[in-house]
C-alpha positions as CSV (number, residue, x, y, z in Angstrom):
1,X,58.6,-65.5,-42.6
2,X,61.3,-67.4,-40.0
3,X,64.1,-66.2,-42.2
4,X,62.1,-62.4,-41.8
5,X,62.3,-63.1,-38.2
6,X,65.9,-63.9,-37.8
7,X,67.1,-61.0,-39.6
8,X,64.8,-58.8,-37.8
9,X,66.3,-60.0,-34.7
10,X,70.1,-59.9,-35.4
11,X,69.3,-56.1,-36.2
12,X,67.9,-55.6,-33.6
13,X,70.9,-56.9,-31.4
14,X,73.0,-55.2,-33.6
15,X,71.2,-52.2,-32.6
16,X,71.5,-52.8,-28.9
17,X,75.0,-54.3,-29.4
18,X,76.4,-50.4,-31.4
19,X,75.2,-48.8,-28.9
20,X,76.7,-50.4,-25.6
21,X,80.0,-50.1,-28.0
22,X,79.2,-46.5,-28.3
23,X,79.0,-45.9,-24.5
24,X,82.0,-48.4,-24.0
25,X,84.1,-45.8,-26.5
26,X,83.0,-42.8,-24.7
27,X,83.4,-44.1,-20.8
28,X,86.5,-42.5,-19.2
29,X,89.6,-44.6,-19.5
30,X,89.7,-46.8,-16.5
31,X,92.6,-48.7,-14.8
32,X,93.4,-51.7,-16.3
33,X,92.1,-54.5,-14.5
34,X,94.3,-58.1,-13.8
35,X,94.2,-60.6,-16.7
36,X,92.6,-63.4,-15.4
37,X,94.5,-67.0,-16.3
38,X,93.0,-68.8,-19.0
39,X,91.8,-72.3,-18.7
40,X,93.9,-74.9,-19.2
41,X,93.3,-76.1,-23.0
42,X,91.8,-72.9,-24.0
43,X,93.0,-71.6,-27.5
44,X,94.9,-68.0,-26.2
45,X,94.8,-66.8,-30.1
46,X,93.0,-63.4,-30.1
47,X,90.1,-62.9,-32.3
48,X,88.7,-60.3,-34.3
49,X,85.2,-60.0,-35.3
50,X,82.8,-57.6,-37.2
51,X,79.9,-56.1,-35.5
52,X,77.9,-58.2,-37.5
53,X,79.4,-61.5,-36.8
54,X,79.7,-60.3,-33.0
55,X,75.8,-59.5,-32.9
56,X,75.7,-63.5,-34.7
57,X,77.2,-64.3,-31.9
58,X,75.0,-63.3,-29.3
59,X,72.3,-64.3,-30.9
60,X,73.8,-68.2,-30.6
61,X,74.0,-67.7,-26.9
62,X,70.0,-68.7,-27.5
63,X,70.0,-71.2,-29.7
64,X,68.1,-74.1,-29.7
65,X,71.4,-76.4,-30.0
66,X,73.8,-76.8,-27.4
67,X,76.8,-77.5,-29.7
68,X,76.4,-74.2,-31.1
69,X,75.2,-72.3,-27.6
70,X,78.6,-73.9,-26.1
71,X,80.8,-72.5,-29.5
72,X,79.3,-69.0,-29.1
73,X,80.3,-69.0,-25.3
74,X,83.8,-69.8,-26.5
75,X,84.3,-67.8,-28.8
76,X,82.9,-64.4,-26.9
77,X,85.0,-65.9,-23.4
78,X,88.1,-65.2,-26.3
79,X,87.8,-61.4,-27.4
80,X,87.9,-60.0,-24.0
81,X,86.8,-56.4,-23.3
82,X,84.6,-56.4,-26.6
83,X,83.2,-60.1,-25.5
84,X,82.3,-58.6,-21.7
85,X,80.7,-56.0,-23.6
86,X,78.4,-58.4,-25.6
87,X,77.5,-60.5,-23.1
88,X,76.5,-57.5,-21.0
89,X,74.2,-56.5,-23.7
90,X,73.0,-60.3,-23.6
91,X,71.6,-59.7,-20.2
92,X,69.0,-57.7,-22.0
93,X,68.2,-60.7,-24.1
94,X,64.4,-61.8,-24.0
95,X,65.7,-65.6,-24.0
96,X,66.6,-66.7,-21.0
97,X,69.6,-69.3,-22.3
98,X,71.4,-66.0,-23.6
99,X,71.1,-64.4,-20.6
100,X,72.7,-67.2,-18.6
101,X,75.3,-68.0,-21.0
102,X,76.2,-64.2,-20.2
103,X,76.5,-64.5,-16.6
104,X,78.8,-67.7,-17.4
105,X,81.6,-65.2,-19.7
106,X,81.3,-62.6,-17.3
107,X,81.8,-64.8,-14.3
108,X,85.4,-66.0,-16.5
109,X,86.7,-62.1,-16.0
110,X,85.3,-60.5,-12.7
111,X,86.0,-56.8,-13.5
112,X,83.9,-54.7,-10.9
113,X,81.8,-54.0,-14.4
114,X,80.9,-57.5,-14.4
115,X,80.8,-58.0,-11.1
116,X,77.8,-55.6,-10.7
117,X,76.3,-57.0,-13.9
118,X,76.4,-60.5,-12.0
119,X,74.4,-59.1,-9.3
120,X,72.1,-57.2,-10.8
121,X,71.0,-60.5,-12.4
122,X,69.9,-61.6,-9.0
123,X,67.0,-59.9,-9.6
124,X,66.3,-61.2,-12.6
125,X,62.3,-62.7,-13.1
126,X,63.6,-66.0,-14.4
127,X,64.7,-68.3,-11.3
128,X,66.9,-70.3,-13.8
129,X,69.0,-66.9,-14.3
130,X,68.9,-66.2,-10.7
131,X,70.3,-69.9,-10.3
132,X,72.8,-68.7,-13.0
133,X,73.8,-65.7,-11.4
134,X,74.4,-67.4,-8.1
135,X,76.8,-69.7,-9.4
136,X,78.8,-67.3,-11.4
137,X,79.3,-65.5,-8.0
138,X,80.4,-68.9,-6.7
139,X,83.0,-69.2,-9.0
140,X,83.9,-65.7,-8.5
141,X,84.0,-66.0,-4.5
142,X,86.4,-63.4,-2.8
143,X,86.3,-61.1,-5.8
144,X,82.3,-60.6,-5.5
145,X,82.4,-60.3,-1.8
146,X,82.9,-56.7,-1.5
147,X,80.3,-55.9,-4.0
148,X,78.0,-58.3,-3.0
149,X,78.3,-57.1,0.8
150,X,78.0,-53.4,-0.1
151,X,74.6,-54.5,-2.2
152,X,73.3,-56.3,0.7
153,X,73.8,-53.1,3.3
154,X,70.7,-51.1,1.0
155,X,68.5,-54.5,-0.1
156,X,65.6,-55.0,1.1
157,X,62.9,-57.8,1.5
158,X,63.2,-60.8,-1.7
159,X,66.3,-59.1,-3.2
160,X,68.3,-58.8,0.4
161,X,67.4,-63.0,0.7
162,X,69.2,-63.7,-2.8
163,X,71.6,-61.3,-2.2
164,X,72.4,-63.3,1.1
165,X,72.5,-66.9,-0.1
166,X,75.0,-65.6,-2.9
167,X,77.0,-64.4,-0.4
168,X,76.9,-67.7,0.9
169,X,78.0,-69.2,-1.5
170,X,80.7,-67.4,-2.0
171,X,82.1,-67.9,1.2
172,X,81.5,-71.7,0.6
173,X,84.0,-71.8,-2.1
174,X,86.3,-70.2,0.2
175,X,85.5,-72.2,2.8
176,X,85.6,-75.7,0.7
177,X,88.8,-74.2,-1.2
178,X,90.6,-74.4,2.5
179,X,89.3,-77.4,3.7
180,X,90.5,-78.9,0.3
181,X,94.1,-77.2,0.9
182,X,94.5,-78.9,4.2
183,X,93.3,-82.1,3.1
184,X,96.1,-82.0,0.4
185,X,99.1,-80.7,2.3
186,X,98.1,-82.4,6.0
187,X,96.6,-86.0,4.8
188,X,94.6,-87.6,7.5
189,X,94.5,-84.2,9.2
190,X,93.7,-84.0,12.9
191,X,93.7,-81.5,14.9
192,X,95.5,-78.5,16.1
193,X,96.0,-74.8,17.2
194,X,95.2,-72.6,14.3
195,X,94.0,-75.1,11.9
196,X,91.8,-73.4,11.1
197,X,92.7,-69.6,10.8
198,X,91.9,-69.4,6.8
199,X,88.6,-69.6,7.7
200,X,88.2,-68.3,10.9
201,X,90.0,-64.9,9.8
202,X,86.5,-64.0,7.5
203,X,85.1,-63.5,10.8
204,X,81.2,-64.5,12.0
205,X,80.0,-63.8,8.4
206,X,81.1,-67.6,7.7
207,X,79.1,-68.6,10.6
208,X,76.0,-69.8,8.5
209,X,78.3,-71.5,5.6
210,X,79.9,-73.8,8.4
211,X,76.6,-74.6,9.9
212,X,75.2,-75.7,6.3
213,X,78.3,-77.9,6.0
214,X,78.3,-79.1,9.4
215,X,74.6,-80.4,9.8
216,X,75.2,-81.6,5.9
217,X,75.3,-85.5,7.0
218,X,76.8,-86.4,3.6
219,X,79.7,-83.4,3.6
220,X,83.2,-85.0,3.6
221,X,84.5,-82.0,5.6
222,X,81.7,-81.8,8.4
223,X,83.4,-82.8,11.6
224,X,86.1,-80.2,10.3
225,X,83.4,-77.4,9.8
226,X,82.3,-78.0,13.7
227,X,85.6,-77.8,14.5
228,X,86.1,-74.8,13.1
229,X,82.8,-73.0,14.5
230,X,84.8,-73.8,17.8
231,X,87.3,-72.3,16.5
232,X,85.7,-69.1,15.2
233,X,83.8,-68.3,18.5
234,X,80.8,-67.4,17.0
235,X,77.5,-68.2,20.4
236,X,75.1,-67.5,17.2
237,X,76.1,-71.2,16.2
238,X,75.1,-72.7,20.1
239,X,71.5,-74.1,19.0
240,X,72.9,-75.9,16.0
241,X,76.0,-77.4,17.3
242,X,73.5,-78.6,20.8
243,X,71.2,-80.8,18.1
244,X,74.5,-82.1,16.9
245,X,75.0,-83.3,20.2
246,X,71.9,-84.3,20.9
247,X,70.1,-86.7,23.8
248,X,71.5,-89.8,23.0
249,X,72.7,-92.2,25.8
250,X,76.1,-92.5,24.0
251,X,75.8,-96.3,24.1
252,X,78.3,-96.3,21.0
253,X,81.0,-93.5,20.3
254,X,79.2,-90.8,18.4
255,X,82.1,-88.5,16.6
256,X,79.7,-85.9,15.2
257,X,78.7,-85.2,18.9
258,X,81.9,-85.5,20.4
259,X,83.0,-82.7,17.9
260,X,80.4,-80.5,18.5
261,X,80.6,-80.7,22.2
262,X,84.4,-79.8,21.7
263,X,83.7,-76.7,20.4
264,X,80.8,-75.5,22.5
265,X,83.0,-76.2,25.0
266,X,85.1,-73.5,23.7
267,X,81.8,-71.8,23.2
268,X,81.6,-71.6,26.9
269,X,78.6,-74.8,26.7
270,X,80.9,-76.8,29.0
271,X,78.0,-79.5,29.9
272,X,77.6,-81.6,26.8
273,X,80.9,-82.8,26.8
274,X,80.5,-83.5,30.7
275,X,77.9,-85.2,29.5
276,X,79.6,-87.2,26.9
277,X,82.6,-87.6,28.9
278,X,81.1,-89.1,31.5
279,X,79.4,-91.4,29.9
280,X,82.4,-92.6,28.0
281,X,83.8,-93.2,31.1
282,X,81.0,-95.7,32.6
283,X,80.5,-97.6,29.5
284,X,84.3,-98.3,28.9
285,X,84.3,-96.6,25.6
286,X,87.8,-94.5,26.3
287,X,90.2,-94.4,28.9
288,X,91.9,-91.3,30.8
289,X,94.2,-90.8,27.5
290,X,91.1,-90.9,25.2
291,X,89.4,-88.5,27.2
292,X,92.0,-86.3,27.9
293,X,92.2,-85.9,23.8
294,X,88.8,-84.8,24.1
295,X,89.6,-82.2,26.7
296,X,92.7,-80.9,24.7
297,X,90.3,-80.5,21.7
298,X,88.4,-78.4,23.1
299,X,91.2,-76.4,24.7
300,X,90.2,-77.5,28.3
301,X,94.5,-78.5,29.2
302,X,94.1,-78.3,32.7
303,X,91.5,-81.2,32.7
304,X,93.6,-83.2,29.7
305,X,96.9,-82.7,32.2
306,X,94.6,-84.2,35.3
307,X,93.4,-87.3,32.9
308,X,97.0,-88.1,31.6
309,X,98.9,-87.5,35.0
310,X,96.4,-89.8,36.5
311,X,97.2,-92.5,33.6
312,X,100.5,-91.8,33.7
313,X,100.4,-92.2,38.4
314,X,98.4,-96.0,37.6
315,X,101.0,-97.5,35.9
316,X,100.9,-96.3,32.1
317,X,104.1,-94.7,31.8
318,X,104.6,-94.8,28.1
319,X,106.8,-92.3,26.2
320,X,104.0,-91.0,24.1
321,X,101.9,-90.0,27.4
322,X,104.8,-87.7,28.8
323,X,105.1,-86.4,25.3
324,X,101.3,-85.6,25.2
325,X,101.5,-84.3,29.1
326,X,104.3,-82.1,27.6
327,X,102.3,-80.8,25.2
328,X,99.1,-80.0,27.3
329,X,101.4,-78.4,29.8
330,X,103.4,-76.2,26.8
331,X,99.3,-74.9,26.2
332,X,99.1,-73.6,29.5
333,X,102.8,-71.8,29.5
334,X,104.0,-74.2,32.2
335,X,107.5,-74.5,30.2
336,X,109.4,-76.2,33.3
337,X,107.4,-78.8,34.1
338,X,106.5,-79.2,30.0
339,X,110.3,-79.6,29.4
340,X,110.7,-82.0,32.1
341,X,108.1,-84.2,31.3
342,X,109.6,-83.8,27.5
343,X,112.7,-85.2,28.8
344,X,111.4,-87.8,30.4
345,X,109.3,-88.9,26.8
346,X,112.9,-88.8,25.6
347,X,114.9,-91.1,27.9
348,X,111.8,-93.5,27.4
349,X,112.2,-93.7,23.6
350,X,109.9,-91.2,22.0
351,X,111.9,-90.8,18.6
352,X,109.9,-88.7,16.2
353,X,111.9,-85.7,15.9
354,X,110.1,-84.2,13.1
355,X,107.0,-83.6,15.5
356,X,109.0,-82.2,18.4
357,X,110.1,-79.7,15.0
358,X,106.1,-78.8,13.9
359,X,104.0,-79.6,16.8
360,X,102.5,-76.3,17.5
361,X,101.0,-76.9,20.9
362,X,105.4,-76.9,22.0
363,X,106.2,-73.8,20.2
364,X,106.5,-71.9,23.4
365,X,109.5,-74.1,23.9
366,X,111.2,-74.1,21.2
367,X,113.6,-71.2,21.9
368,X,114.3,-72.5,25.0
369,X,117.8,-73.7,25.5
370,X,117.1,-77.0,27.2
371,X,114.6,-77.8,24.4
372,X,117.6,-77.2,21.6
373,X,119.8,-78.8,24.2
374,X,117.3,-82.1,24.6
375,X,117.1,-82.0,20.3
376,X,121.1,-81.9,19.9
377,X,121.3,-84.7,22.5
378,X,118.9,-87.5,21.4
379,X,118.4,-86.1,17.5
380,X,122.1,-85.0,16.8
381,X,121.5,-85.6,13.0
382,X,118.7,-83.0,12.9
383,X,118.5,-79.4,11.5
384,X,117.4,-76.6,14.2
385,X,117.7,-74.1,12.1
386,X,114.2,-74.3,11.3
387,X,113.4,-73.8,15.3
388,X,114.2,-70.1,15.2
389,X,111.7,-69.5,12.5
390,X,108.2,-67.4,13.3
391,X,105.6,-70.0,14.8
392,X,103.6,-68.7,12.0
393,X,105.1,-70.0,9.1
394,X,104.6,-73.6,10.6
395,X,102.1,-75.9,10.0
396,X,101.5,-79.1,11.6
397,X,99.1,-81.8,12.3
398,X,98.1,-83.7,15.9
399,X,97.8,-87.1,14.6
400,X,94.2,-88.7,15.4
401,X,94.9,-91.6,17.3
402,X,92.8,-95.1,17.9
403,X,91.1,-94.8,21.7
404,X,89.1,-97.9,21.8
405,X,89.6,-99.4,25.3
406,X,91.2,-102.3,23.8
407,X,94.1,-100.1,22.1
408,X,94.1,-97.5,25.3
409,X,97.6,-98.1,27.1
410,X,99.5,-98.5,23.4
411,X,98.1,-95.1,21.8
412,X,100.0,-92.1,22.1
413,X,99.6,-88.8,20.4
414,X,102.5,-89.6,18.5
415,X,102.9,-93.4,18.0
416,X,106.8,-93.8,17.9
C-alpha cells in the first residue's frame, strides 16, 4: 500500500509538474534575466533530467531525511529555468518541507517570476513557510524591494504586517551589508561627514531597521545605527533615541546616551546633550576638548570652536587642538581663520599628512592655494595630485580619541 502511495503521488506531481512546463513553453519570450554568480564550491556542470526524474526530485524536497532533502535542493538550484519552474510548482506541495526548500532555490535566482512567488508565500498558512519566505527575501534584499513595496501599497490588515517586516528585513541586509563595508575598509571607524550616506540615501523607509539595531543591546553596530538616524533626519525616530538617553545622573560616561543625544541634536532635540554635557562637565568626566568632540558630532561647530578656543586661551596649545579648531572652523566655511589655525598646528608639529589628504571636515580647503602651499612646505615628499580629486570619491575616518580627564591635555583628534 506505501509503495501504491508513492507512485500515486509522483504522478500526481508529474501531473502538476507537465503542466507548469506547458504554460512555461507557451509564455511569451521574455528578456533574459542576469545570471546570478554561483556559490563558491558549487559544481557549474549543467544537468539534464527527465520529467520523471525531475517530478523525483520534487518529491525529495519532502522527505523525511535531510541528506536527501539537501541533495534534491542541489540538484534543482543546478538546472536553472527548468529547476525555478519545479520549485514553483513545489509551492503547491501539501508538505510544508517542500514548500520551503522552494522558496530557498528560488531565493538563489531572484527573477521578478520568483520574486513574486517569494511573496506570495507570505501568505502562506504554515508560519514555518512564512518564516521561510522572509528569509529568502533577506537574502534577496535590494532585488525584492521594489516588488515587495509595490505589494505593500494594495495589502491590507495580516498580509500588509508580513509584508512589512520582510521589508525590513530586507533593508537590514542592506543596512548590515554597509555597516560591514565600513568596518572592513575604515577599522576602528569613528566618525565623520557622510559616513553614513549608503544608508541614509534609502531615505526614512530605513528608519525602523536602525531603531531595531540601535535599541538591540547586544548589536555590534548599535552606536553606529544611532549615529546614522542622526544622520538620516528622520523626527519619527525622537521617542526612541530620548529612552536611549534616558534619566540617568550620568555618574559614569554612558556612550549609548551620548550617541543618541548627538543625533537628536541634529534632530533639532538640543537639551539631552545640554544635559549630558553639563553634567560631564561638573563630575570631571571630559574636559573642553572631550566636549567639544561631542559638539562636533552632533554638527554643533560653533559650540566645539568656543570649547577648543577656550582650551586652547588656558594654556593647552597642542598641535592636535589647532588642527581640530581647523577643522570645526573648515565646517562652518570660515576658510581664513581655518587655514591660519592649520598653519599654526603645522609650525607646532602636527605631522600626519595623510589626514590633512582625507579628512573630510577640510575639504573646503583643499583647493585653496595656501593649503597646497602649507602641504608642499612641511610635507614636500607628498603627492597632491589626489587634492584636485571630487570630495566624493574620498573616504576618511575621524579617529575616536581617549577623553578621560586623566588623558585630556595629550588627546588630539589626530594624535601625531
Amino acid at each position: 500500500m506505501a509503495e501504491m502511495a508513492r507512485k500515486q503521488k509522483i504522478s500526481a506531481t508529474l501531473t502538476v509538474l507537465t503542466l507548469f512546463l506547458i504554460v512555461a513553453a507557451s509564455a511569451p519570450a521574455q528578456p533574459p534575466q542576469p545570471a546570478e554568480p554561483q556559490p563558491a564550491g558549487e559544481n557549474k556542470e549543467k544537468i539534464t533530467v527527465s520529467e520523471r526524474e525531475l517530478a523525483e526530485l520534487v518529491e525529495k524536497l519532502s522527505s523525511d531525511f535531510f541528506y536527501e532533502r539537501e541533495s534534491a535542493k542541489k540538484k534543482l538550484s543546478q538546472l536553472g529555468e527548468v529547476g525555478q519552474e519545479a520549485a514553483k510548482s513545489a509551492l503547491h506541495s501539501e508538505d510544508f518541507r517542500c514548500r520551503q526548500a522552494a522558496l530557498e532555490i528560488l531565493a538563489l535566482s531572484p527573477t521578478r517570476e520568483n520574486v513574486d512567488a517569494v511573496i506570495s508565500a507570505l501568505r502562506d498558512s504554515e508560519i514555518s513557510v512564512r518564516c521561510a519566505a522572509r528569509s529568502a527575501i533577506a537574502k534577496i534584499g535590494l532585488a525584492a524591494l521594489e516588488q515587495l513595496q509595490q505589494a505593500l501599497k494594495s495589502a491590507e490588515g495580516k498580509e500588509k504586517e508580513l509584508l512589512q517586516l520582510a521589508v525590513n528585513d530586507a533593508y537590514r541586509k542592506i543596512v548590515v551589508s554597509a555597516f560591514n563595508e565600513l568596518a572592513t575598509s575604515l577599522p576602528g571607524m569613528g566618525q565623520f561627514p557622510g559616513q553614513y550616506e549608503k544608508i541614509t540615501k534609502l531615505g526614512k523607509a530605513v528608519t525602523p531597521v536602525l531603531v531595531a539595531i540601535a535599541t538591540d543591546q547586544s548589536h555590534p553596530y548599535r552606536v553606529h545605527a544611532i549615529h546614522a538616524l542622526g544622520e538620516l533626519g528622520d523626527k519619527d525616530a525622537i521617542p526612541a533615541l530620548k529612552k536611549m538617553v534616558g534619566t540617568e545622573e550620568f555618574s559614569v560616561r554612558e556612550f549609548v546616551a551620548e550617541a543618541a543625544a548627538c543625533a537628536l541634536y541634529k534632530l533639532g532635540e538640543k537639551e539631552p546633550l545640554e544635559k549630558i554635557t553639563k553634567a560631564y562637565r561638573e563630575r570631571g568626566h571630559l574636559g573642553n576638548s572631550g566636549l567639544a568632540l561631542l559638539y562636533d558630532r552632533a554638527g554643533a561647530y560653533d559650540k566645539a570652536e568656543a570649547l577648543i578656543k577656550q582650551d586652547i586661551a588656558s594654556g593647552s596649545p597642542e598641535a592636535g587642538k589647532h588642527f581640530n579648531l581647523a577643522c570645526v572652523l573648515s565646517m562652518q566655511n570660515k576658510k581664513e581663520e581655518a587655514l591660519s589655525e592649520l598653519q599654526t598646528a603645522l609650525e607646532k608639529g602636527y605631522q600626519n599628512a595623510e589626514w590633512l589628504k582625507t579628512d573630510r571636515e577640510i575639504d573646503s580647503l583643499r583647493k585653496e592655494p595656501q593649503f597646497k602651499d602649507l602641504m608642499k612646505k612641511y610635507f614636500p615628499q607628498t603627492d597632491l595630485s589626489e587634492l584636485t580629486k571630487d570630495e566624493g570619491d574620498k573616504a576618511q575616518k575621524k579617529e575616536e580619541k581617549d577623553t578621560t580627564p586623566e588623558k585630556e591635555k595629550s588627546t588630539e583628534k589626530e594624535n601625531k
